[in-house]
N, C-alpha and C positions, 0 to 999 in steps of 0.2 A: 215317331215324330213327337215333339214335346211344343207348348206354348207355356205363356207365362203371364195367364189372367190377371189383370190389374182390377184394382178396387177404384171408386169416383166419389166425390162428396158432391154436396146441393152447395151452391150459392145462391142461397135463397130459394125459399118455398110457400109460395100461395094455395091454397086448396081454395078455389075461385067457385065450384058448383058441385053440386048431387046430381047424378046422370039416373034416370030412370032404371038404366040397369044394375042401379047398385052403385056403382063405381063412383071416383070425384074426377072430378076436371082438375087439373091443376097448372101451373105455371115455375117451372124451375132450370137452374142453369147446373147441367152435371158438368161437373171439369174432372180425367181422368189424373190420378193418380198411379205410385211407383210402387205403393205396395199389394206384393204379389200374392199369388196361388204358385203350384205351377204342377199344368197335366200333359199327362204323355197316353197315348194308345199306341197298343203294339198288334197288328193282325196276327190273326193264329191261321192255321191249317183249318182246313172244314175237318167237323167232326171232334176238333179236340175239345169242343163240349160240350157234351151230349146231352138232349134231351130237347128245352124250348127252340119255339124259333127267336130268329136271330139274338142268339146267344152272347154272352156277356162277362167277364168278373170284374167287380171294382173291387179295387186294393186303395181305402181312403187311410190318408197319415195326417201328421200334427195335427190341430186342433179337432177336436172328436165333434163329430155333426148328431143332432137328432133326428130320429123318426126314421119310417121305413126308405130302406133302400132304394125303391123304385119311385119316389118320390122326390128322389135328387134330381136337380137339375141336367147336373151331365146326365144322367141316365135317360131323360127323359128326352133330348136332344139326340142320341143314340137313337131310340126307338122312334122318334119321329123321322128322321135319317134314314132307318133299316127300311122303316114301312113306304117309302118310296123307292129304294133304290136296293139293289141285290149286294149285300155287303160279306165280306169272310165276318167270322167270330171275331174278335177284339177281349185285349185287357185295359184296362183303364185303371191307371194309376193317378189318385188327385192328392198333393200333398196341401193343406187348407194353412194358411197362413193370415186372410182376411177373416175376421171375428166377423159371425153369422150376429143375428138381430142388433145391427149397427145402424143400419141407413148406411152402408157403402155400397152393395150392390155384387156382394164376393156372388151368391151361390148365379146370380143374372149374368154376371161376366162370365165361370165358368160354362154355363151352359152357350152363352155367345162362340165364347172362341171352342168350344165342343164342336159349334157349326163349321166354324170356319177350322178346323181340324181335320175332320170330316173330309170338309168339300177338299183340302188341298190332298190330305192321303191319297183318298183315293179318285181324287181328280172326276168328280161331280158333276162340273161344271154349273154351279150355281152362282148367277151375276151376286154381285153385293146388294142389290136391291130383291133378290128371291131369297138371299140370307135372312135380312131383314125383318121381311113376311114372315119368315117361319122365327125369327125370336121374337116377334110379339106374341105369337100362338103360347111363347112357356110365360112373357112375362111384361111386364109396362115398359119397363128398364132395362129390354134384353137388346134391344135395338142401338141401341146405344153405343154398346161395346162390339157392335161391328164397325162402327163409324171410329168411336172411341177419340172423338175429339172434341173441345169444349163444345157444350150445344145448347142453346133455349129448348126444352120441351114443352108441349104443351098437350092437351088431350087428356090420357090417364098417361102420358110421359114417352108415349110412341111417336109422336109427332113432332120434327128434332128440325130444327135451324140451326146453319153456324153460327157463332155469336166470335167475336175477338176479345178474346182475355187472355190474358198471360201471368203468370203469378212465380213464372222461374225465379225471381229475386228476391223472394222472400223463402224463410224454413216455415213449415210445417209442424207443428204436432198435434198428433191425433190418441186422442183418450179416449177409452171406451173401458167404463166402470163392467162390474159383475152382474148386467142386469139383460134381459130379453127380452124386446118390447116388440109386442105380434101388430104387427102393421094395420090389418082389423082393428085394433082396440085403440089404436094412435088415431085413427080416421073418425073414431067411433067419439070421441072426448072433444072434437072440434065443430065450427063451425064454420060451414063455407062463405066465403065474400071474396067480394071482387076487389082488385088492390088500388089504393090509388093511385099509383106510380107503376109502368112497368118495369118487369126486370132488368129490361135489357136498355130502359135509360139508367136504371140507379147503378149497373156495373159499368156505365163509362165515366158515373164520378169518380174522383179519387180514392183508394181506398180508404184513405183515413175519413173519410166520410160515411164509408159503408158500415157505421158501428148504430145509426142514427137512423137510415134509413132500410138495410138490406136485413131482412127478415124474414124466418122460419115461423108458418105460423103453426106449424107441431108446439113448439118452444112455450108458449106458454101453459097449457093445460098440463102437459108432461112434466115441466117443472115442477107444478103444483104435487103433482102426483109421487114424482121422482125428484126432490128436493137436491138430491147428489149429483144430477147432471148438470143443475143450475148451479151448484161449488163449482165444476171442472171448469165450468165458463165462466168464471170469476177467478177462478186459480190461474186459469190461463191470460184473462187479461190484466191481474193482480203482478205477474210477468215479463208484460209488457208486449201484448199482443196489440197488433194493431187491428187487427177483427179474430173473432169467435165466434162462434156458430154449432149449434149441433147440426150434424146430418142430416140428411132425411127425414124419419119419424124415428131417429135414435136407435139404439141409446149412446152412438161414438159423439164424442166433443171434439173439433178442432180448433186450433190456432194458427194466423199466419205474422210470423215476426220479421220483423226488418235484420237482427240481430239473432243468433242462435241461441236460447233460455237457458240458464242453469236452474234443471229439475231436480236438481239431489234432495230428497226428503217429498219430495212431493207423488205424487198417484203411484204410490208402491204396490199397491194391490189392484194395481188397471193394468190392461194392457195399453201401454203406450209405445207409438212409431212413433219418430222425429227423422226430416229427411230435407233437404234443399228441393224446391220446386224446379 
């Protein structure tokens, strides 16, 4: 059985408090996007591979990931899966098309739809609200991509309301320069406040409004730092974006246009997607 992981951008991002345990509070609105992953598992025979329990191979393609293997997300959504429930072997094939240290949410989505893979293969019976549960356990942001439709978070970003947005009528482009920015050290360069607008009044004004008031507040310290993401979101509204925004805690830049952009000459050495909402 195959899925096809999509990635999400922030419409805005407040980091509102410091939680005793480390964490921040924050306030943001994930809206899912079209561009994919896409993974498949295939059950094996018991035994064809020998040795640990609940046994495993990943066979990962396109974009090459870092760090050790068992630290993947899908892997990690497996072994939380195995350790409840009596599974065969599996292979897992992930072909990675969402660029990791973006602020889109590729390696949280994989591991999401890994649950909901999971649970339909081999028919689990797990509600969508035990799904849930169990992707907040890998991640702030995993919950989300069971829902996987626009949503206010709040909390450390588990804590999900519908919100109505819709943004089909415009294109999209999404930039993400050569850079990888550990989401620690984005949290680590800010400081937390409370907003004076919430989100979920400023996305019912106009878009063309949302250049003035709809705000990341990663955005400024990282610019400073990373000067080049603050070009993309100039290039982009240089353009004729009617908002920009980077992601998350970066380092992808989008744009949403009324009109399709002519990029020729422009982020040749970024990864850019361009796609109708």
């Amino acid at each position: 059985m195959i899925r096809f992981p999509n990635a999400k951008i922030n419409l805005g991002l407040h980091v509102t408090a410091r939680r005793e345990d480390g964490y921040h509070d924050l306030e943001t609105i994930f809206y899912p996007i079209e561009l994919r992953d896409a993974l498949e598992i295939i059950p094996l025979p018991e035994g064809s591979i020998p040795g640990e329990e609940n046994p495993y191979r990943l066979f990962q393609t396109g974009i090459s990931l870092r760090g050790d293997e068992e630290e993947n997300l899908v892997v990690k959504a497996w072994r939380m899966i195995a350790s409840e429930k009596k599974l065969p072997p599996i292979e897992i094939h992930l072909l990675k098309r969402i660029p990791f240290g973006a602020g889109l949410g590729g390696g949280s989505s994989d591991a999401a739809f890994m649950l909901q893979l999971l649970n339909d293969t081999f028919a689990l019976g797990y509600s969508e609200a035990e799904l849930m549960r169990r992707a907040a356990r890998l991640g702030a942001d995993c919950p989300f991509f069971i829902i996987n439709r626009p949503a206010l978070a709040t909390g450390t970003g588990e804590i999900l309301e519908p919100v109505e947005v819709d943004l089909s009528h415009l294109t999209m482009v999404l930039v993400k320069p050569d850079l990888w920015i550990s989401t620690a050290e984005a949290y680590s360069l800010i400081r937390p406040k409370k907003p004076e607008q919430s989100l979920r009044e400023i996305i019912s004004l106009p878009i063309s409004d949302w250049k003035e008031c709809l705000k990341n507040d990663f955005e400024t310290a990282l610019f400073k730092k990373f000067p080049e993401i603050w070009q993309i979101k100039q290039q982009l509204y240089g353009q004729g974006a009617v908002y920009a925004s980077m992601s998350g805690s970066g380092s992808a830049v989008y744009g949403l246009f009324e009109e399709t952009p002519d990029l020729k000459g422009l982020f040749n050495n970024h990864f850019v997607w361009m796609n109708k909402l």
